[in-house]
N, C-alpha and C positions, 0 to 999 in steps of 0.2 A: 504493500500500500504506500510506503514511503518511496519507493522510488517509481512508483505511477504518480504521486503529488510532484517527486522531483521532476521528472520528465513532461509532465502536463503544466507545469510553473514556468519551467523552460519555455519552451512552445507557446505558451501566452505569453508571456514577455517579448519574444522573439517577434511574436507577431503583432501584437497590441502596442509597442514601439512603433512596428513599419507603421500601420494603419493611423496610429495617431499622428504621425510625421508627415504622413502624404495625404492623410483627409485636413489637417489643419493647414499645411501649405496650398493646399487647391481651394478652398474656403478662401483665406488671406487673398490667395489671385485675385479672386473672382469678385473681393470686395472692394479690388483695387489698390490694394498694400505693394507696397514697393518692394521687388528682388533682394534689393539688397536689405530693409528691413527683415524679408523674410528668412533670409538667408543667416543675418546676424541673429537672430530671434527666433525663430521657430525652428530652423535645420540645426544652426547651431546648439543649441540648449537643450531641443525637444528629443535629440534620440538619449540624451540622458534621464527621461521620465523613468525610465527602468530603477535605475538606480536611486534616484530621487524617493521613488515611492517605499522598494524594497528598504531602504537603509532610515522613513519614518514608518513602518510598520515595525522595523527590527529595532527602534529605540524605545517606540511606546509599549512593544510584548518585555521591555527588560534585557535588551540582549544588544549591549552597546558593543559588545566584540563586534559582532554582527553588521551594526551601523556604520561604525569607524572602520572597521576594518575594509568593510563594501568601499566607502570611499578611496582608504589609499591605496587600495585591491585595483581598481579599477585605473586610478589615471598609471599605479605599475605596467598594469594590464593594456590600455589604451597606447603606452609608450612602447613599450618593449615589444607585445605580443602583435596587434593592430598595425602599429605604424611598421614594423619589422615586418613583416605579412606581405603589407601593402608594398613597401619596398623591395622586396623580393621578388616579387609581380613585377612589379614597372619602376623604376628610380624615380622618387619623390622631386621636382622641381619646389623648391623653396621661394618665396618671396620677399627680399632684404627690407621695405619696408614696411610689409603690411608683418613680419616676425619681429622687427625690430620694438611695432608696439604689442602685439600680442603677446611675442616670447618675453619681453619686458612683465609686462602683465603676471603669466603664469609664475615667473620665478619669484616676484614679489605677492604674488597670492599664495604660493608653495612657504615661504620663508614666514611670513605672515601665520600662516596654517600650524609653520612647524612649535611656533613661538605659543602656541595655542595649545597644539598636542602637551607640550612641556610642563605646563602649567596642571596638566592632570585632568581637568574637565573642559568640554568645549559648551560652557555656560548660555546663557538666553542673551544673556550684553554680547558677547561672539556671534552669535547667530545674529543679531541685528546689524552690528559692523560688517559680519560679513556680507549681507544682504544691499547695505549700502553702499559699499565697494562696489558691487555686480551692475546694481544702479548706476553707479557714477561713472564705469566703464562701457558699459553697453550703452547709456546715451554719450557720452564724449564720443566714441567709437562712431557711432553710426551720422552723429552730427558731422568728424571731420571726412567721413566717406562719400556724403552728401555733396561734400563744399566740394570736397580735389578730385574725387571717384580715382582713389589712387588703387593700390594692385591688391590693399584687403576688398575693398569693395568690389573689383572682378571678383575674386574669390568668393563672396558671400554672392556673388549673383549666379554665380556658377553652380554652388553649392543649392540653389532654389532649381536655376535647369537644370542638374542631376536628378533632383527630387521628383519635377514635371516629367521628366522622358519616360521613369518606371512605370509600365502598369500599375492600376486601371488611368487610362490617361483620360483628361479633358471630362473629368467630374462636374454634375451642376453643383449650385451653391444644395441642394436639400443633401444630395445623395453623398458630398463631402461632407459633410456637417454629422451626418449619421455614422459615416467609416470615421472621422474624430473622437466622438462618442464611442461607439464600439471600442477603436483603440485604447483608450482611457478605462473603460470597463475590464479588457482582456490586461492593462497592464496592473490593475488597483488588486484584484482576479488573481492573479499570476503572480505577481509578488508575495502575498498572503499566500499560496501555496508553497513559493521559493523558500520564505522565510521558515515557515513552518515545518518543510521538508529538513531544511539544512539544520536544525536544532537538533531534531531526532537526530538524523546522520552523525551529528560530532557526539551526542552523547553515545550510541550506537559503536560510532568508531573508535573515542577515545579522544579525539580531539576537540582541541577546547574552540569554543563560539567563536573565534578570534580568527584563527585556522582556516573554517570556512569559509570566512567573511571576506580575507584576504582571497581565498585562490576560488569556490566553489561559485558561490553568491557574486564575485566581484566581474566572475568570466562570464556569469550567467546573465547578469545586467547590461553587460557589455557588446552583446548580441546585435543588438540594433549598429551598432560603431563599427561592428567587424564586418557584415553584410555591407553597410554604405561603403565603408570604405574598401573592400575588397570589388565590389561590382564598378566604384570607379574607378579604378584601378583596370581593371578585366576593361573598361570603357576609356582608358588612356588619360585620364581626367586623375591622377594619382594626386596634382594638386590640391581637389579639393577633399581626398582624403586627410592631408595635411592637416588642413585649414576646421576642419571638421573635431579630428584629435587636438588640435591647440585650444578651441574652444570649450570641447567637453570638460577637457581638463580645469577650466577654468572655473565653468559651473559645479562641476565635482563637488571644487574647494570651497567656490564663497556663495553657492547656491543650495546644493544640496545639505553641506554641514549646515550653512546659515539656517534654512528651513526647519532641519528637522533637531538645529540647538534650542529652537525658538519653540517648537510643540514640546521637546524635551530636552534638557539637561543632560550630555552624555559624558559618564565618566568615561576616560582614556585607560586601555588595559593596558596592563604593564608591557608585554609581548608587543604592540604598537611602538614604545618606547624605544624599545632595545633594539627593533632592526627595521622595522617596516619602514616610519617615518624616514627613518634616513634614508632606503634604497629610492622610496619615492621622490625624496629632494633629490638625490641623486641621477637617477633617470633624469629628471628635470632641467639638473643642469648639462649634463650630457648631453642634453638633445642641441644646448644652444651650439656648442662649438661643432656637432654634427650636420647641424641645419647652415652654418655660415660658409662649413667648408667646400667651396665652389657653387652653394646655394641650390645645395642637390643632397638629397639622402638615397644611397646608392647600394645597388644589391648587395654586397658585402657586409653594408653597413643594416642594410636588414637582417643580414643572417646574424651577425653579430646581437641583433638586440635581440634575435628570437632565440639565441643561443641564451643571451643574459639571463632572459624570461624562464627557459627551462629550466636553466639551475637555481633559480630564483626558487622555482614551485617544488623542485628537489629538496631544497632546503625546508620548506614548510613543510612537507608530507611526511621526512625522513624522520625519524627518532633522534639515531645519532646523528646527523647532521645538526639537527636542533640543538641539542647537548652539548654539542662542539662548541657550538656560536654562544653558549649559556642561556640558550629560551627555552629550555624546558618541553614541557608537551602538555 
């Protein structure tokens, strides 16, 4: 029974992501909403609902491994596994100034985050700064793409015609409106299963909420990320897989924590402390001297992360590797 809820949580998410991402972008069209709005706002943010939801269901059942973890789970996951993937595919073109303020961004919302982790709780005061940050970024953001339509704002429009090309295409405003709605239902659905599944699992398997939250939960959320960004990729458009991972990652940290510090108060488990946090900052900063080098993330430099990635989850899954590192199990 628990791994028909794991498997059916999956599959809702998976799909209740797509649906909500492409019935709210075709709505937005159809109301007349700008590409690049959309693109900054609904593509960017909106395949991260998964995780959003999964990681305030796993704070309010009590299971802040679970929460925190999903989070730094995932932009790990997003960096190393996603973008690694996608550039194994097709070599990532970079953009020097639409990265310069994004990747600006992330490592100051990372560094921010880590200052937070540190501190042992990510409080209701946190979740409101971090909610304000997102604010004061996505409109600065999308106000100076407006004025210069510099090469984030290709990127965010592109990111909207990705979204248009996929099946079902050329939705009216009802019949989008309704695949939105379904989306939202199969991810709220599907989360509640994730979550619920993944609890039994670690008590089942021995490992502690935390465990999951990083590798099980964090890969599972991230479903919607690896699909877009693998099918652009298959579609030559490997940029806006970039541009898609810079973002999520962003809402990750001061969207998702923000949210669900602000329903809940999440204590920080020790195991976050000792290694998670940091490989996350780390990824993060990796990625910048990656992303500048020639302005291109290059098949090697994919395998490399997807190398990182697997021993990354070696280390979680293993006993004695754990032990080694001092995290226990």
């Amino acid at each position: 029974m628990t791994a028909l809820s794991l498997i059916a949580g999956l599959a809702l998410l998976m799909a209740g992501g797509e649906a909500l991402v492409k019935g709210s972008v075709a709505v937005a069209v159809r109301l007349g909403v700008s590409p690049l709005l959309i693109g900054l706002t609904l593509v960017g943010f909106g395949t991260s609902t998964p995780e959003l939801v999964a990681s305030l269901q796993a704070a309010l059942r009590g299971s802040p491994g679970i929460a925190i973890g999903n989070i730094v789970g995932s932009n790990i996951a997003n960096t190393f596994l996603i973008l690694g993937l996608t550039a194994a595919i097709l070599p990532i073109a970079t953009s020097r100034q639409a990265f310069r303020r994004d990747g600006t961004t992330l490592v100051l919302a990372s560094l921010v985050f880590v200052a937070v982790i540190l501190l042992g709780e990510v409080t209701r005061l946190a979740g409101l700064v971090f909610l304000a940050l997102l604010a004061a970024y996505t409109i600065n953001t999308y106000r100076t793409e407006r004025r210069t339509h510099d090469a984030g704002a290709v990127v965010h429009e592109a990111e909207t015609a990705e979204i248009e090309e996929t099946p079902p295409r050329g939705l009216g405003l009802g019949p989008a409106a309704a695949l939105a709605a379904a989306g939202i239902a199969a991810v709220v659905f599907g989360a509640d299963l994730l979550v619920g599944a993944a609890i039994t699992v670690a008590a089942a398997a021995g490992l502690s909420e935390t465990v999951i939250g990083l590798t099980l939960v964090a890969v599972g959320t991230s479903l919607p990320e690896l699909i877009t960004s693998v099918m652009a990729a298959v579609r030559r458009h490997a940029d806006v897989a970039f541009g898609n991972v810079i973002g999520s990652n962003i809402f990750n940290i001061l969207g998702i924590a923000g949210v669900t510090a602000v329903a809940s108060p999440i204590p920080v488990p020790a195991e976050i402390v000792r290694l998670d946090i940091w490989v996350m900052l780390g990824a993060t900063l990796l990625l910048v001297p990656v992303a500048m080098t020639g302005w291109r993330i290059s098949r090697s430099e994919g395998w490399a992360f997807l190398a990182v990635y697997g021993a990354y989850i070696a280390v979680q899954l293993s006993p004695s590797l754990r032990n080694a590192f001092g995290l226990g199990w």
